[in-house]
N, C-alpha and C positions, 0 to 999 in steps of 0.2 A: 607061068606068065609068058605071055609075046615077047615078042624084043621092043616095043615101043614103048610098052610099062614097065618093063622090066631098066630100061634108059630114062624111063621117067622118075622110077624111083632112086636110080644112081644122080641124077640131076640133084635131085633135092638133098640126098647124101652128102654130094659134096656142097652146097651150100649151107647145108650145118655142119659141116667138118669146117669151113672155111670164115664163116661169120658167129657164129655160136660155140663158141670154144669149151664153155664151162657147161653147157648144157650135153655139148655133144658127148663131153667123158659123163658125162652120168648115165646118157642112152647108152653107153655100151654095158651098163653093168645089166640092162636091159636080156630077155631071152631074143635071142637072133629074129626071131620070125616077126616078134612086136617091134624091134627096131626101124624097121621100113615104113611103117608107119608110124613111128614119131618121128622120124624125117622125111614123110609127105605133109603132115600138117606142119613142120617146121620152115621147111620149101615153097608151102603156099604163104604163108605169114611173111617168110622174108621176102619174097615177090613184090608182092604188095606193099611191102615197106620200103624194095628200090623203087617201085616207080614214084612213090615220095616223094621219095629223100632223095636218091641218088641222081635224080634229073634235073638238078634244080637250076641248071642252063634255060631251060624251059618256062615258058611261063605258068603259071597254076592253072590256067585254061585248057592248055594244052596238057599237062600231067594230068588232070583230071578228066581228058578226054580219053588217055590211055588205060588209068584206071576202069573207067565205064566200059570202054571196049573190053579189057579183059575180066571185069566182071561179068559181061553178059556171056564173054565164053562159057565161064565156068558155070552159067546158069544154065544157059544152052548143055552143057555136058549133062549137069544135072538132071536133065529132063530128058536123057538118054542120047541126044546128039552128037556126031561125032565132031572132035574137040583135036582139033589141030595146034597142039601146044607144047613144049619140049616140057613142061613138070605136071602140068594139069591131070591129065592120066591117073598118076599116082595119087594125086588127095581123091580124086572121085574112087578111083578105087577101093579107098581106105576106108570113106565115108558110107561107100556101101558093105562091105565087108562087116563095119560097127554100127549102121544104118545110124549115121552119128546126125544130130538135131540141125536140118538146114539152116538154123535160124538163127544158130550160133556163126555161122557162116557169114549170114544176111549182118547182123551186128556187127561184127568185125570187120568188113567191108566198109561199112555208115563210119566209124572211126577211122578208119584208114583217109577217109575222102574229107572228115573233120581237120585233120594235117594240114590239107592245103590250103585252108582257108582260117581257122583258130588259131589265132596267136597266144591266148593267155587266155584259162581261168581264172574268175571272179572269187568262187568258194571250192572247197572242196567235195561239196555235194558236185557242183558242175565237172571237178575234174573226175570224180566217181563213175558219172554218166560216160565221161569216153572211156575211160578206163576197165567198165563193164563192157565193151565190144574188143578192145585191141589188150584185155588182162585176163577178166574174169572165165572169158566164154573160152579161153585157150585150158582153163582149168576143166570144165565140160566138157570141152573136144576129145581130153587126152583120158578122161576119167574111165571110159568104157575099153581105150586101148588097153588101160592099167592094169583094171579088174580092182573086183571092191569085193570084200563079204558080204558089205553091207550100203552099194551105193548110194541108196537115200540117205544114211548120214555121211556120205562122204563126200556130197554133194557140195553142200556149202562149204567146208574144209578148202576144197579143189578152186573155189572161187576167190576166198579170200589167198590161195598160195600166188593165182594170177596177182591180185591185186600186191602182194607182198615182193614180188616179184620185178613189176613193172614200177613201182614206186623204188625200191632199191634203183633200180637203174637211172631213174629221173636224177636220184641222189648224186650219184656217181655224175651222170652226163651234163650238169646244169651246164659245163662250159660247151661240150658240143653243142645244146638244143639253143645256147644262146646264139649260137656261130650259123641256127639257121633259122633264126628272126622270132624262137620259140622260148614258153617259160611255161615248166609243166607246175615250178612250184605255186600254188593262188595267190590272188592279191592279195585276200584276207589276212594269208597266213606273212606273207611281206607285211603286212600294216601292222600284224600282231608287232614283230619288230622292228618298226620304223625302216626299214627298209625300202627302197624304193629300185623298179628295174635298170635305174643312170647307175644305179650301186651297184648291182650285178654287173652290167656293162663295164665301168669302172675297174671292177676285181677282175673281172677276166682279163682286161688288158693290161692291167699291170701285174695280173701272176700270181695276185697275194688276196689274202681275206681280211676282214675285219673282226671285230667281235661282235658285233649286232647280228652279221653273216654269220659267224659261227654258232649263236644262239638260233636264227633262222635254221640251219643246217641240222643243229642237236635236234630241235622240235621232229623236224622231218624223217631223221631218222628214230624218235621214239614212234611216229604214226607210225611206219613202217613195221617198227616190232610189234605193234598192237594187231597189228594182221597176219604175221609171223604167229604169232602166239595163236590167234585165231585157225591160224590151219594146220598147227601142230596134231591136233589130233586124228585127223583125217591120214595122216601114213600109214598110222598101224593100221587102219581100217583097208590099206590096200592089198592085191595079192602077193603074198608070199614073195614070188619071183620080182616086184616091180617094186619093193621096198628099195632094195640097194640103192636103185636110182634116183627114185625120190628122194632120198635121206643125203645121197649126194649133192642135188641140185638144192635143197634147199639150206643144206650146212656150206654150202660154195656161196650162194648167193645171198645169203645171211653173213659170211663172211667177208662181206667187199663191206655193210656196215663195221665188220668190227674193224676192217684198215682204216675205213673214215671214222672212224670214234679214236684209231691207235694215233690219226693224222689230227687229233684234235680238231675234228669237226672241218677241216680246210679241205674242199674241194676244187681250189681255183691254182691252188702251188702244182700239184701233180694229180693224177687220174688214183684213184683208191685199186687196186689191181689185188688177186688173192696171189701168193707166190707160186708156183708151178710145184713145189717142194711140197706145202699144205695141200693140195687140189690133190696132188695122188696118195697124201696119206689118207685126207676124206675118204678118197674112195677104198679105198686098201678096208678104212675102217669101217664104212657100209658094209661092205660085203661081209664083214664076219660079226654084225650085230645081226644079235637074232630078233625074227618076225615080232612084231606086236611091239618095241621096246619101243618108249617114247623118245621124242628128239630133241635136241637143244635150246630155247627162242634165243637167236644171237646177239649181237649188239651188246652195249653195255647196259645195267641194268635196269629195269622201268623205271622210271620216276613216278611214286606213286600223285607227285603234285598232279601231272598231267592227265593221268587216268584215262581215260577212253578218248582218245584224239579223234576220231573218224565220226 
């Protein structure tokens, strides 16, 4: 590789070493060469997620102008043009390398630009719809880095881990998203328990939860295991080499539910964190479970009252 790609990919490197802590230990259990490219698509995703998030000095007119601009970069690159961009490089290169589906691309993007303007979903269908662009398609993107025996069924597996994935973290973040005018959890599912957004506003400012919140919170996180469990089978279907890592990232990020089930459902006293002490015996214990072994669904048990949440 040049030096400009070659800097492209350490760019994006260090911003998943830097921003994605729990992900990044699980891409090392990764083979060296696949690495690089789960931190070009890692690198393009958190881009796009500062010009968000991170600018929010700005008005959404103007973040949304810098998104547009840097998405036609990347369209422009796509289309073979040269692409003056310190990480851009590296996904296009990755994208071609796995001749990965523009269009997982194109979605991800439409959710990204959904941020600056959606403040709340209605249902969970609605928050499905963004959640298919900035969850599910990052599950497709990575699927062909993976390798599969058998990627047609491993397909939908890789969608629902997005979705399992990206909802564990809403769990966890409700006080950040509220800190930035957002609410990923639905109305619906607030109305299910009388809840209302002054009541989240409320708890984060005073620190503490209630129990109507902590009922809200339990529900949320049995959806979440309903889509855990859903992509549970999709690992062993992965290659050989690429299990360790999956089996890490998804027994790490399965386990920020079980700190929020061990915190009795309170996500507004402290942030659910996994201990640094479990994250490396996860991974210790990846690496020496052999190919094809099924994996844990985490959280505390279903409830079968609930049964199919999603």
């Amino acid at each position: 590789m040049d030096a400009d790609l070659t800097a492209a990919y350490e760019r994006c490197r260090e911003l998943h070493r830097r921003h994605g802590r729990t992900y990044y230990l699980a891409t090392r259990l990764l083979p060296a060469w696949k690495r690089r490219h789960v931190h070009a698509l890692y690198g393009f995703t958190r881009y796009a997620d500062e010009i968000v998030d991170r600018t929010e000095e700005l008005p959404p007119a103007e973040r949304a102008a810098q998104l547009e601009e840097w998405s036609a970069r990347f369209v422009a690159g796509l289309h073979g043009e040269p692409v003056d961009d310190p990480l851009l490089p590296a996904v296009l290169h990755t994208i071609a390398v796995f001749d990965l589906d523009r269009g997982d691309f194109a979605s991800f993007l439409r959710s990204m630009a959904m941020d600056l303007t959606v403040r709340s979903y209605p249902t969970y269908d609605d928050l499905l719809d963004y959640m298919e662009g900035s969850a599910a398609v990052i599950g497709t993107m990575m699927l062909p880095i993976l390798g599969s025996s058998d990627p047609a069924a491993a397909r939908e597996p890789a969608r629902q881990l997005g979705f399992a994935f990206q909802l564990t973290n809403f769990i966890r973040d409700v006080v950040e998203d509220l800190d930035r005018g957002r609410t990923y959890l639905p109305d619906e599912d607030l109305a299910r328990f009388d809840v209302t957004r002054e009541d989240l506003l409320a708890a984060r400012a005073a620190g503490r939860t209630t129990p109507r919140l902590r009922e809200l919170i339990e529900y949320e996180v049995t959806r979440a295991q309903a889509h855990y469990e859903a992509a549970a089978p999709g690992i062993p279907l992965l290659a050989p080499a690429s299990q360790a890592c999956m089996r890490t990232a998804y027994a790490l990020y399965g386990g920020i539910l079980d700190e929020v089930a061990a915190q009795d459902f309170d996500v507004f006293t402290r942030r659910a964190l996994v201990p640094r002490r479990r994250r490396m015996a996860v991974a210790a214990r990846a690496l020496f479970t052999p190919a094809g072994a099924p994996v844990r669904i985490p959280g505390p048990a279903l409830r079968p009252a609930l049964g199919r949440v999603w």
